[in-house]
Backbone as JSON, one array per atom type, in Angstrom:
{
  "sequence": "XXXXXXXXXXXXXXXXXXXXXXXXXXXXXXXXXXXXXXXXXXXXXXXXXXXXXXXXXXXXXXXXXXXXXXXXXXXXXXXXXXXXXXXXXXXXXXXXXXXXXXXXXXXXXXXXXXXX",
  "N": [[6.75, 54.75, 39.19], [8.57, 56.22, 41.93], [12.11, 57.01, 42.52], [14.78, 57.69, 44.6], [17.33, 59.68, 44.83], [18.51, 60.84, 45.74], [21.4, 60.88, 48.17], [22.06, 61.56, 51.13], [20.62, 62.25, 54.1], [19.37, 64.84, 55.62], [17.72, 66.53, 58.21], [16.79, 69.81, 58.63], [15.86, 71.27, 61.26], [13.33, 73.56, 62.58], [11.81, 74.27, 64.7], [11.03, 73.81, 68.4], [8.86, 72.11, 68.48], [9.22, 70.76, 65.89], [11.39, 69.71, 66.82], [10.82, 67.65, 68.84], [8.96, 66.22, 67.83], [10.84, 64.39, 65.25], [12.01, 63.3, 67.3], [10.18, 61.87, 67.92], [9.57, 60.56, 65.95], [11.27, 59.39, 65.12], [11.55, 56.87, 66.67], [12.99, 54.16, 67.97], [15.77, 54.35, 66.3], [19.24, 55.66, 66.3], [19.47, 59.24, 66.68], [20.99, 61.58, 65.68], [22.43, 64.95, 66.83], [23.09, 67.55, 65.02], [24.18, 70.6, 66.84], [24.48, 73.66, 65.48], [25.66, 76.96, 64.44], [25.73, 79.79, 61.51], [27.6, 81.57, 61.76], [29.74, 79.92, 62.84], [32.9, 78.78, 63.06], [34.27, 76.26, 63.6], [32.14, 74.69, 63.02], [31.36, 75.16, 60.33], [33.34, 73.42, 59.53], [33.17, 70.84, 60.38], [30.79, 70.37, 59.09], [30.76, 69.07, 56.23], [31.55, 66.61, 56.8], [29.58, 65.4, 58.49], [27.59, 65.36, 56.81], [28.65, 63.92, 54.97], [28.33, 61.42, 56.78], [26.01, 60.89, 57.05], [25.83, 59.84, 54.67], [26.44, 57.79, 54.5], [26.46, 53.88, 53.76], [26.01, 52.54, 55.68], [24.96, 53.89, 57.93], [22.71, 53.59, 57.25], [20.19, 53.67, 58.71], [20.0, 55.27, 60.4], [19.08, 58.4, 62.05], [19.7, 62.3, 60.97], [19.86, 65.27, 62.17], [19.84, 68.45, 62.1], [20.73, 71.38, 64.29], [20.4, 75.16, 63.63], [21.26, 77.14, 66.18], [20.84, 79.81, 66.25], [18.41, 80.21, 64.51], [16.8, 78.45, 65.21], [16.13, 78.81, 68.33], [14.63, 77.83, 70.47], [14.95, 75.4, 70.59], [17.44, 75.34, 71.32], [17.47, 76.45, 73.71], [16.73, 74.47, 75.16], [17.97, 72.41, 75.0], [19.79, 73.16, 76.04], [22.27, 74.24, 74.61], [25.87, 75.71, 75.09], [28.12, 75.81, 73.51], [29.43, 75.29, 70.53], [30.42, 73.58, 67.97], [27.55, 71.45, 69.06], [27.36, 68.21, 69.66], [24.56, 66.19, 70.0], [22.9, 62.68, 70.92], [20.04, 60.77, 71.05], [18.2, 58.09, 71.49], [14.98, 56.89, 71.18], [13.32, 58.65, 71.8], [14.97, 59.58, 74.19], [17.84, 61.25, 75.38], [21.14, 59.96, 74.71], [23.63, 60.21, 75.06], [26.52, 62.68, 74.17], [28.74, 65.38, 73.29], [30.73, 67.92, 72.88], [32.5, 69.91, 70.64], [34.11, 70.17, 67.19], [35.53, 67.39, 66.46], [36.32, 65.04, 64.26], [36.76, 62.08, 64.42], [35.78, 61.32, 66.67], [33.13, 61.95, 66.81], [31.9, 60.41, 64.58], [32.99, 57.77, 66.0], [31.15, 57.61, 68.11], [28.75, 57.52, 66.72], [29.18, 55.39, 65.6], [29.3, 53.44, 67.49], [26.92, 54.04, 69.11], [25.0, 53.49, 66.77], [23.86, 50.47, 67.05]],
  "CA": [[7.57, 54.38, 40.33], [9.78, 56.93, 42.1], [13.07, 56.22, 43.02], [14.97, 58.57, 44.62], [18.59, 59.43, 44.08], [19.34, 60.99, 47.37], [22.3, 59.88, 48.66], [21.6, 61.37, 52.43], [19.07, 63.17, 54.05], [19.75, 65.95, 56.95], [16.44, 66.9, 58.34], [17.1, 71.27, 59.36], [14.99, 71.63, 62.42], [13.27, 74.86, 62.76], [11.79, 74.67, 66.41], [10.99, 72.72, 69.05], [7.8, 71.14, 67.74], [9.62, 69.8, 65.11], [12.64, 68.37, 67.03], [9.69, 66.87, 69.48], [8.43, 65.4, 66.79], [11.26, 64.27, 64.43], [12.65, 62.38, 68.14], [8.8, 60.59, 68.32], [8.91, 59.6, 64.71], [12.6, 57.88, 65.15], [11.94, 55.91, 67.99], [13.99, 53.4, 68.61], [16.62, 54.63, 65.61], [19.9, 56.51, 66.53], [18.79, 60.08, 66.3], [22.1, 62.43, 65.8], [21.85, 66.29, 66.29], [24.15, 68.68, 65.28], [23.61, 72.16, 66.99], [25.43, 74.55, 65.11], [25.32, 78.35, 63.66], [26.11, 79.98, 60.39], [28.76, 82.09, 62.12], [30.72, 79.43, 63.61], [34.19, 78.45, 62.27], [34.34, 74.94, 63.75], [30.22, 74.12, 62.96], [31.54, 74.93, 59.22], [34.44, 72.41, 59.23], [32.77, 69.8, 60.62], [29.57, 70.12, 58.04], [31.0, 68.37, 55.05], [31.9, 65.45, 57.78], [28.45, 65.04, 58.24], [26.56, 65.05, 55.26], [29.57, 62.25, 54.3], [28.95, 60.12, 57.89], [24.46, 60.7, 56.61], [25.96, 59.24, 53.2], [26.94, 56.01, 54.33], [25.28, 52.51, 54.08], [25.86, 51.17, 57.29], [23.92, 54.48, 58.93], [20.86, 54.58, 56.24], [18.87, 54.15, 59.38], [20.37, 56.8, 61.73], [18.29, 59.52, 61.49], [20.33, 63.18, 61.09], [19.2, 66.26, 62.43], [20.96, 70.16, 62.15], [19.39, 72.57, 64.36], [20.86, 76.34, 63.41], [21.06, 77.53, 67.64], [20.12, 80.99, 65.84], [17.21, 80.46, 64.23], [15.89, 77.43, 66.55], [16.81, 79.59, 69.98], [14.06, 77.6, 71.35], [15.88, 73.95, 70.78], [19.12, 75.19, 71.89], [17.71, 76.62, 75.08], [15.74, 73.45, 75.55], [18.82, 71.29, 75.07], [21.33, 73.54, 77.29], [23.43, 74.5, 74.75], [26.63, 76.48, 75.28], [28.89, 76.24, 72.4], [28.68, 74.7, 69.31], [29.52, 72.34, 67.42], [27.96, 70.3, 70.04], [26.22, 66.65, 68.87], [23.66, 65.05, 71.36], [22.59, 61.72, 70.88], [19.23, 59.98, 71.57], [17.34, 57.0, 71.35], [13.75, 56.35, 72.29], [12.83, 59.85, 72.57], [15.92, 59.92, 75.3], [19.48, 61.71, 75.37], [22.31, 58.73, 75.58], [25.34, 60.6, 74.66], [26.38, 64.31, 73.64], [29.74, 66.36, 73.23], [31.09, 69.17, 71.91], [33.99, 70.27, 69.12], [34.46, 69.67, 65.88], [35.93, 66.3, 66.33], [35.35, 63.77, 63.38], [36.97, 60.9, 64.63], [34.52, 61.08, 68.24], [32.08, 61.69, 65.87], [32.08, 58.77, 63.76], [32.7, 56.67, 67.4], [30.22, 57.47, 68.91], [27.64, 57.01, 65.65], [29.34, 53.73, 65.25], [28.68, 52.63, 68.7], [25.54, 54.19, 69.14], [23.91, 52.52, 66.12], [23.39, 49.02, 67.01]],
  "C": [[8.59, 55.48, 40.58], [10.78, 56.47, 42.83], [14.35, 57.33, 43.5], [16.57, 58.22, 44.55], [19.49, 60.25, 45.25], [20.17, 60.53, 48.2], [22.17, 60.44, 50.63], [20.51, 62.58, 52.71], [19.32, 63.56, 55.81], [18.42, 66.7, 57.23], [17.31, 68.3, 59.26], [15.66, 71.01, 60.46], [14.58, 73.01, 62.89], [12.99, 75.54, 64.25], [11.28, 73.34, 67.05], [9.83, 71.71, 68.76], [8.55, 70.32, 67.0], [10.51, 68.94, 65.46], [11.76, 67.52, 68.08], [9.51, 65.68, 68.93], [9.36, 64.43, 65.76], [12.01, 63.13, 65.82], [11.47, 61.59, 68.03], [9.15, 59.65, 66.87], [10.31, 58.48, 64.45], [12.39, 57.04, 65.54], [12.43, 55.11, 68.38], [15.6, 53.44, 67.44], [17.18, 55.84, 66.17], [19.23, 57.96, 65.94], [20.94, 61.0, 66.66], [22.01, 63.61, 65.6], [22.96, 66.78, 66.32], [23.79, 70.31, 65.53], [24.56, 72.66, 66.32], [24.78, 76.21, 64.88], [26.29, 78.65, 62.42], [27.63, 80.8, 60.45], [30.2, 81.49, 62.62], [31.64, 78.62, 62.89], [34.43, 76.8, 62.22], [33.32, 74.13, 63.46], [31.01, 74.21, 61.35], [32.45, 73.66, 58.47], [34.08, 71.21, 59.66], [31.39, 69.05, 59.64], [29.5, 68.78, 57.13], [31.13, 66.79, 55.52], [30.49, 64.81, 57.93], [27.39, 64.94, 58.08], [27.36, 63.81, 55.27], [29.26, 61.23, 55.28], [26.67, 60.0, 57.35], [24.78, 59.46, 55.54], [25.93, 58.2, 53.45], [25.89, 55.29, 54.64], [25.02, 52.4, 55.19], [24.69, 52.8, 58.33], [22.87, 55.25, 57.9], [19.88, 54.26, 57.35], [19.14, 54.75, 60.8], [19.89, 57.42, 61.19], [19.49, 61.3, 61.57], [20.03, 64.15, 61.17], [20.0, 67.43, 62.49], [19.52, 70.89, 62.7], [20.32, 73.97, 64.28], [20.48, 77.04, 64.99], [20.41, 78.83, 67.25], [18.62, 80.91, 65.58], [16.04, 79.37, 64.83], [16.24, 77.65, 67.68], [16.35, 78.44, 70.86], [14.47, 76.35, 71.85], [16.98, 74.32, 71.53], [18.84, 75.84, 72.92], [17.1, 75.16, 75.74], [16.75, 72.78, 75.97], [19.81, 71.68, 75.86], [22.71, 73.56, 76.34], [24.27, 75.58, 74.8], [27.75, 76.72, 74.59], [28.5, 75.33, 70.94], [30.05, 74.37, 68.21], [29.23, 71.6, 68.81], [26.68, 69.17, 69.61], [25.38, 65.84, 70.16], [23.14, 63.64, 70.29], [20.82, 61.06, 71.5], [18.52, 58.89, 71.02], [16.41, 56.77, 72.04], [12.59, 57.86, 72.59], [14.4, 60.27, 73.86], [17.01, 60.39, 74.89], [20.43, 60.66, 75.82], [23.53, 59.23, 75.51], [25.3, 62.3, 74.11], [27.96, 64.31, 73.75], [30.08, 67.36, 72.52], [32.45, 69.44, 71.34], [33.86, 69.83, 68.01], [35.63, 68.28, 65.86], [35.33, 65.36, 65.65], [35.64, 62.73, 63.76], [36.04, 60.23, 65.99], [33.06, 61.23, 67.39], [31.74, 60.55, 65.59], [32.56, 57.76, 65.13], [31.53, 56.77, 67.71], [28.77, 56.99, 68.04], [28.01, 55.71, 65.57], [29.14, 52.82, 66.54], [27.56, 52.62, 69.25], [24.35, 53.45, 68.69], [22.83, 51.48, 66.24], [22.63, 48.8, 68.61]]
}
């Protein structure tokens, strides 16, 4: 029996196939993306935020996605973005919500209203 010991689980997204795919296989579970890059000051300070908002009980079935705008160009032209940190939202396959900054407290709103 395996049992794993993983306390959350941040799926990296390399290109658009995979974020295609990683929105089909949610489908009707919050899907949360964070675009970021390795260079960016505010994408670093917001990191640790969430891995800790993956960690929690109440969103073990939000799914959590990081796409690196660098090395997935093709997501972050797909998705329109223009700075970064910026978090989109979807459900269903669809976009319900998005913004941008390193804000944890809009963060954590919008996952907590999103959820249900």
């Amino acid at each position: 029996m395996f049992i794993s010991t993983k306390k959350y689980y941040i799926l990296l997204i390399p290109d658009i196939d995979s974020f295609f795919s990683a929105l089909k296989e949610a489908g009707d579970k919050l899907v949360v993306v964070d675009f970021t890059a390795s260079w960016c000051g505010p994408c670093k300070n917001i990191a640790p935020f969430f891995k800790g908002l993956s960690e929690k009980p109440e969103n073990k079935n939000v799914v959590f996605l990081k796409v690196d705008v660098d090395e997935a160009a093709d997501v972050a032209k797909h998705c329109d973005i223009k700075c970064m940190p910026t978090f989109h939202f979807y459900k269903n396959e669809k976009k319900v919500d998005d913004f941008s900054g390193s804000n944890e407290a809009k963060l954590e709103e919008k996952v907590n209203t999103l959820r249900s």
